[in-house]
C-alpha positions in Angstrom: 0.0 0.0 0.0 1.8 3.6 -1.1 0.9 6.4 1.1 1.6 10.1 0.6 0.9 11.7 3.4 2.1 9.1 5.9 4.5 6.5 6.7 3.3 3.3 7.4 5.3 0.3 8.5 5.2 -3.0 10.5 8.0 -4.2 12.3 7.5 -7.2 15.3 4.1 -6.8 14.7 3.5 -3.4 15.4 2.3 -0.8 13.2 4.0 2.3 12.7 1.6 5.2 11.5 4.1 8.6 11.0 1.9 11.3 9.9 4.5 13.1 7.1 3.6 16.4 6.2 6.5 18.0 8.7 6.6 21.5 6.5 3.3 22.0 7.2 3.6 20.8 11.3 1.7 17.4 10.1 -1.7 19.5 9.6 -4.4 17.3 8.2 -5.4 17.4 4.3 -8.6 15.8 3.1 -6.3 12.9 1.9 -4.1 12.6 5.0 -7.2 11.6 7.0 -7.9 8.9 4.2 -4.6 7.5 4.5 -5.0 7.6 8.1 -8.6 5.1 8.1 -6.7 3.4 5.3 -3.9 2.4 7.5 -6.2 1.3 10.1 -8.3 -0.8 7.5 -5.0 -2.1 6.7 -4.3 -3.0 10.5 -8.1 -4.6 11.0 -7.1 -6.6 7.9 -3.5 -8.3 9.5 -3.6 -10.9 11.9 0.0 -9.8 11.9 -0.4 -7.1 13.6 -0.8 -6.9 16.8 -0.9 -2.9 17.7 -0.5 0.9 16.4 1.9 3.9 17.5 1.1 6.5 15.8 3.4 9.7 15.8 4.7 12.7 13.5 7.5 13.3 11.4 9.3 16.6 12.9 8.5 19.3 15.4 4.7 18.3 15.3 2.6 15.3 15.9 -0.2 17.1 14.5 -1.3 20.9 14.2 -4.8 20.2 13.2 -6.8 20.6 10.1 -5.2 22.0 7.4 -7.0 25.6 7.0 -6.8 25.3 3.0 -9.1 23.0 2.9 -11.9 24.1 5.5 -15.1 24.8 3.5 -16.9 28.1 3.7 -20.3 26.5 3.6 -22.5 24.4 6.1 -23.3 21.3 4.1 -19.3 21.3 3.4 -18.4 21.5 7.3 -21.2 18.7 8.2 -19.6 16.8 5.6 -16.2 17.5 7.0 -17.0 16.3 10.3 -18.6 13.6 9.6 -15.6 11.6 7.9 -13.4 12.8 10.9 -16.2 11.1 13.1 -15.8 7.8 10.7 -12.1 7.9 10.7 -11.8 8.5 14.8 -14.9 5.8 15.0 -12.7 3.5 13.4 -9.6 4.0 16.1 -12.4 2.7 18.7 -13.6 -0.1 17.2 -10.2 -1.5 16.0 -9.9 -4.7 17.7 -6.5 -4.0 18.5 -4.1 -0.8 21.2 -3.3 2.1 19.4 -0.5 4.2 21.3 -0.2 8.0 20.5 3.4 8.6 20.5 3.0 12.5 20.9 6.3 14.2 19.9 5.2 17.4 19.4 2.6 20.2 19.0 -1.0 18.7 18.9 -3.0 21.4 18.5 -6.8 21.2 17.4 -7.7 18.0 15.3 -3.9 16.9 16.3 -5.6 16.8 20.1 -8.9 15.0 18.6 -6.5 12.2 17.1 -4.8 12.2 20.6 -8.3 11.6 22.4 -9.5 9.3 19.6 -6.5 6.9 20.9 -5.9 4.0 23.8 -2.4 5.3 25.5 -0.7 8.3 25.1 3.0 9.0 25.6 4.2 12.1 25.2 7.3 14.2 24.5 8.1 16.8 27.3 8.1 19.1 24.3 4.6 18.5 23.4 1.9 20.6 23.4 -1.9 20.1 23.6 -5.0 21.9 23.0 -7.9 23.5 20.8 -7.6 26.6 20.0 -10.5 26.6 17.3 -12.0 28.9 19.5 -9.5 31.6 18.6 -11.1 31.3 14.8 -14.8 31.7 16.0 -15.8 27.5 15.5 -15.6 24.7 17.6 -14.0 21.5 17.2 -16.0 19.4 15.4 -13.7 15.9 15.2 -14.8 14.6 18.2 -13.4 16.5 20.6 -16.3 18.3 22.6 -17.6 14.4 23.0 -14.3 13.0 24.1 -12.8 15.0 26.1 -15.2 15.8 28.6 -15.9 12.1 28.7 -11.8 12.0 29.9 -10.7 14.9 31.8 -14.8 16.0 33.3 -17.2 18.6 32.0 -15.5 21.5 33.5 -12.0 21.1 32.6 -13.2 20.4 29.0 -15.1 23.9 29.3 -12.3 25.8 30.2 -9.9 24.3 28.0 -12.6 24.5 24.4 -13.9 28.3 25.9 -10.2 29.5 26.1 -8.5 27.6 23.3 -5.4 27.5 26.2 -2.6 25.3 25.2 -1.5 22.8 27.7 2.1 21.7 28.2 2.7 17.5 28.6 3.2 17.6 32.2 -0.5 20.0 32.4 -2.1 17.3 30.1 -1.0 14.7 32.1 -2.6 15.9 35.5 -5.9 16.2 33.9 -5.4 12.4 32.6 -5.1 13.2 28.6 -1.3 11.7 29.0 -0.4 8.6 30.4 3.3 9.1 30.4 5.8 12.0 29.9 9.0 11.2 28.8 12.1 12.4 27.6 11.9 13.7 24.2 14.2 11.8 22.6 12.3 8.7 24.0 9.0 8.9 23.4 8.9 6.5 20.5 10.6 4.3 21.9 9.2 4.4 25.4 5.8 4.1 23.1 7.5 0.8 21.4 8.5 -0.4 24.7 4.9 -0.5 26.7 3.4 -1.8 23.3 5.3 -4.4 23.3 4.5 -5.4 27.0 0.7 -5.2 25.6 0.9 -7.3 22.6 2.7 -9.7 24.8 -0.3 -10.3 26.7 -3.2 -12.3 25.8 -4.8 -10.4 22.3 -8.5 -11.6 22.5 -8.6 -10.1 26.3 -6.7 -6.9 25.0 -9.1 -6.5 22.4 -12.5 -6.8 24.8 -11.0 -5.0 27.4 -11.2 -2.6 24.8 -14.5 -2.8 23.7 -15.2 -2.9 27.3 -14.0 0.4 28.3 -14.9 1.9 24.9 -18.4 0.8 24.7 -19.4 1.1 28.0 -19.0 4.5 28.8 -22.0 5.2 26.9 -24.4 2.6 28.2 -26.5 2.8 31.6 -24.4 1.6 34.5 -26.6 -1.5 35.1 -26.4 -2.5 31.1 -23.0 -1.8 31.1 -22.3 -4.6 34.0 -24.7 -6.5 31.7 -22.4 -6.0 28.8 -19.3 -7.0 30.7 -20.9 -10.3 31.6 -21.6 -11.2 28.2 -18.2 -10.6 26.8 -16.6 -12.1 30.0 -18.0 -15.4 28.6 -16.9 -15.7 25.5 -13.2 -14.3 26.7 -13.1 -17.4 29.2 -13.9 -19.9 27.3 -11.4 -19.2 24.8 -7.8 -21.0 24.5 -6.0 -18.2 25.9 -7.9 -18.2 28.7 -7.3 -21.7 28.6 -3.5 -21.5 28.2 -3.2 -18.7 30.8 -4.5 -20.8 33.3 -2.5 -23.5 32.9 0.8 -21.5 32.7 0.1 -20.2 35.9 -0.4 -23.2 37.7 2.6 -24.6 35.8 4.4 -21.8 36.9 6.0 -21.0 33.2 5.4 -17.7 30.8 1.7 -18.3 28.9 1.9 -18.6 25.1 -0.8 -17.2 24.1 -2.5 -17.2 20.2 -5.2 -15.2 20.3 -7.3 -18.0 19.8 
């Protein structure tokens, strides 16, 4: 699969996603988003592959939406919107950890593609926010929904009201950021915990997941419900199976993701 706008590699069984538009601080073009749910298709598709980190080429991970391409017209914004929805819908659904390996600035829909993914490790040179307000809009890939569903309704007021940016360490107290690391290391520190993941069982990666993901939006009660059903079909299977046995053997589990 050639890409143009991104990088995309696998190596022991992780996908690489480098957003490569560094000139223009990895902004996102109509066709960089479709490489981006491309690459994710392509993921879905490979049993080989196991997990994402997705990062940027340069001083950015991602400054947003390109402005060259914003339409002027309502129908053209809805539109807009609505495939960033489909793309970001299609980071919670994957079946499989996608790491934000956040090197840079991620301003706007840069800070919706952060929110739209499982981990996030960033740079100590990162910066985070959406400063759409500063152009009169809102944010409109996701990010009024996710982000008060992560950090609480009143942070995620302040921060869309005031379009303030938010250094790594600031991110990381209101629990967008899981780690901050040095920023020479953050794709590697991002390598290093996904491979601790993928080493772990991948059916109960995967449903933990949809767990989580799913769940959030469902009643409390139904939402127990939910995690009863998937609890049995994730211990019948033989992982669950394997992992078991292991421990009472006292050895490392194999597992197959079957």
């Amino acid at each position: 699969m050639e890409f143009k706008d991104i990088i995309y590699e696998v190596r022991d069984r992780i996908a690489f996603i480098t957003i490569n538009r560094p000139k223009a601080l990895n902004a996102l073009l109509m066709n960089t988003k479709k490489e981006l749910g491309d690459a994710i298709d392509a993921v879905a598709a490979d049993d080989n592959v196991l997990g994402v980190i997705i990062t940027g080429n340069g001083r950015a991970f991602c400054a947003g939406t390109d402005i060259s391409e914003i339409p002027v017209d309502e129908a053209g914004i809805r539109a807009m919107s609505k495939k960033a929805h489909i793309l970001f819908n299609k980071f919670d659904e994957l079946g499989k950890p996608i790491i934000a390996a956040v090197n840079g600035y991620a301003l706007g829909g840069g800070s919706e593609l952060v929110l739209a993914c499982d981990i996030v490790i960033a740079s100590s040179k990162a910066k985070f926010g959406m400063p759409e307000i500063d152009l009169g809009v809102n944010c409109c890939y996701g990010g009024t929904q996710r982000l008060p569903r992560l950090v609480g309704t009143m942070v995620a007021k302040e921060m869309l009201f005031t379009g303030k940016q938010l250094s790594a360490e600031e991110a990381k107290a209101l629990g967008m950021v899981n780690r901050v690391v040095e920023h020479a290391e953050v794709l590697a520190e991002a390598e290093k915990l996904m491979k601790e993941i993928i080493g772990k069982a991948p059916i109960a990666v995967k449903y933990n997941k949809y767990l989580i993901n799913r769940g959030m939006d469902k009643t409390f009660p139904d939402a127990l419900d939910y995690e009863e059903e998937i609890s049995g079909i994730v211990f019948t299977t033989e992982d669950a199976k394997e992992g078991l046995k292991a421990f009472l053997e006292k050895r490392k589990p194999v597992f197959r993701g079957k």
